[in-house]
N, C-alpha and C positions, 0 to 999 in steps of 0.2 A: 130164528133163521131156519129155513129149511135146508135140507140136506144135498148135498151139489152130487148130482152127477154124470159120471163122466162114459158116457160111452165105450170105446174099447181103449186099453191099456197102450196100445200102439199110436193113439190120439194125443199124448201126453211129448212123446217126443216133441212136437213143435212147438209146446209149452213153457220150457226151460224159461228161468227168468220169472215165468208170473207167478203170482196170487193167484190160487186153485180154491181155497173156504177157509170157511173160519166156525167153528164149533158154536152147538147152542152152552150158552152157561150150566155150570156143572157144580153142585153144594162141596163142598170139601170141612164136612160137620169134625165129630170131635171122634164120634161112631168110626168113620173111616179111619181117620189116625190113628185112632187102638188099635184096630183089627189090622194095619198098615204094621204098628209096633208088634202086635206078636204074630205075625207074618214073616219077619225079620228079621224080630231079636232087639230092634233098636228102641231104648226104652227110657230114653233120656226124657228130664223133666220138664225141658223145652216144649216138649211132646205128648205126653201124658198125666202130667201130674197138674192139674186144673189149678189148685190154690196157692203152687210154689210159681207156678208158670205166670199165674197173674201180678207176684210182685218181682218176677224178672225181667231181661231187655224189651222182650215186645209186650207184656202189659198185657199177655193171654197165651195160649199153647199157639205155636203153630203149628204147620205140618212139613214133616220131616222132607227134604230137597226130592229124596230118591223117588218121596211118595206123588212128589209133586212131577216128576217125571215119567214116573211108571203109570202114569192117568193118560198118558200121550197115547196109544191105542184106543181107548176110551173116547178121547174127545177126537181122534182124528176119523173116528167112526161116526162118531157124531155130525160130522163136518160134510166126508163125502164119501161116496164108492164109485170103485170103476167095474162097469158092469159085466166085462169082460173077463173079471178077476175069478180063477175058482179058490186061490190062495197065497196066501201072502204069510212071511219069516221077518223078522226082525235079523237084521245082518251087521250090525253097529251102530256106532255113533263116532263122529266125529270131534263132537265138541261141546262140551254143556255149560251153560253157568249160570248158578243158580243167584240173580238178579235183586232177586227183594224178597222177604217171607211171606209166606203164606197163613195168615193167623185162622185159626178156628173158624168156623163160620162162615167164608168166603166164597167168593162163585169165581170158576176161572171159567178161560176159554182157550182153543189153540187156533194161532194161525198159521196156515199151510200154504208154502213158496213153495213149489220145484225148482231146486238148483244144479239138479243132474239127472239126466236120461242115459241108464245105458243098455243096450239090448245084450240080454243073453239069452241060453237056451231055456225053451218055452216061456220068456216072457222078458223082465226088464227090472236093472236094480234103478232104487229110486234115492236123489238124494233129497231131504227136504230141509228146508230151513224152519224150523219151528216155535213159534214165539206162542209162550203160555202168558196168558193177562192176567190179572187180577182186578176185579170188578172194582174200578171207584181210587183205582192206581193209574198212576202214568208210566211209572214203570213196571216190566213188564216182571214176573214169576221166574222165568224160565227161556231161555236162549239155547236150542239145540239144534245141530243137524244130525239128524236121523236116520240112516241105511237103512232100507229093504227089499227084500226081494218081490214081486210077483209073479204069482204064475197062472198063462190064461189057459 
């Protein structure tokens, strides 16, 4: 997929309601989930420990929820810019639920709704509805709305 984008941040207002992009796929190896575990602290065997993790529930490591969320910059860069933007914060989230796991080796992707426009000074909080996939699943990874601010 190529990268969508969006002219100026003020365009986006009349948007509400659609589909804006969707990420190119993204590896989520065994490498990332370490370096995710002592980034963290989170070091459950779910996670890191390959040969206990192979004969527990998912039958391989997966990667841990938070890290599957915190990739949401990442792919939503991937996906599109607005070119008007000179910066953007992370301002919350509204609501997350982490869906299906993410086992080792996996390719996600994020899809990006606009489900709020609000204008404030120098620029616009954004709310998005964010659906993360996992490649060769029908259900999806990750179900969030995500607050941020812009500013042009």
């Amino acid at each position: 997929m190529s990268k969508v984008h969006i002219p100026t941040l003020a365009s986006l207002q009349s948007r509400v309601g659609e589909h804006l992009a969707t990420s190119d796929w993204v590896l989520v190896d065994q490498q990332r989930i370490n370096l995710f575990a002592q980034a963290t602290g989170d070091h459950q065997w779910i996670h890191v420990d390959v040969e206990r993790a192979k004969k527990g529930p998912f039958g391989t490591p997966i990667a841990h929820g938070f890290l599957t969320l915190s990739m949401l910059p990442e792919l939503a860069d991937k996906a599109m810019t607005v070119d008007d933007v000179k910066m953007g914060v992370n301002y919350g989230l509204n609501r997350v639920r982490f869906t299906s796991p993410v086992p080792v080796d996996s390719r996600v992707r994020a899809s990006l709704k606009l489900k709020d426009y609000q204008p404030i000074e120098g620029g616009a909080q954004l709310t998005m509805e964010v659906t993360i996939e996992r490649e060769g699943s029908e259900k999806p990874a990750c179900v969030a709305e995500a607050v941020s601010r812009r500013y042009t």
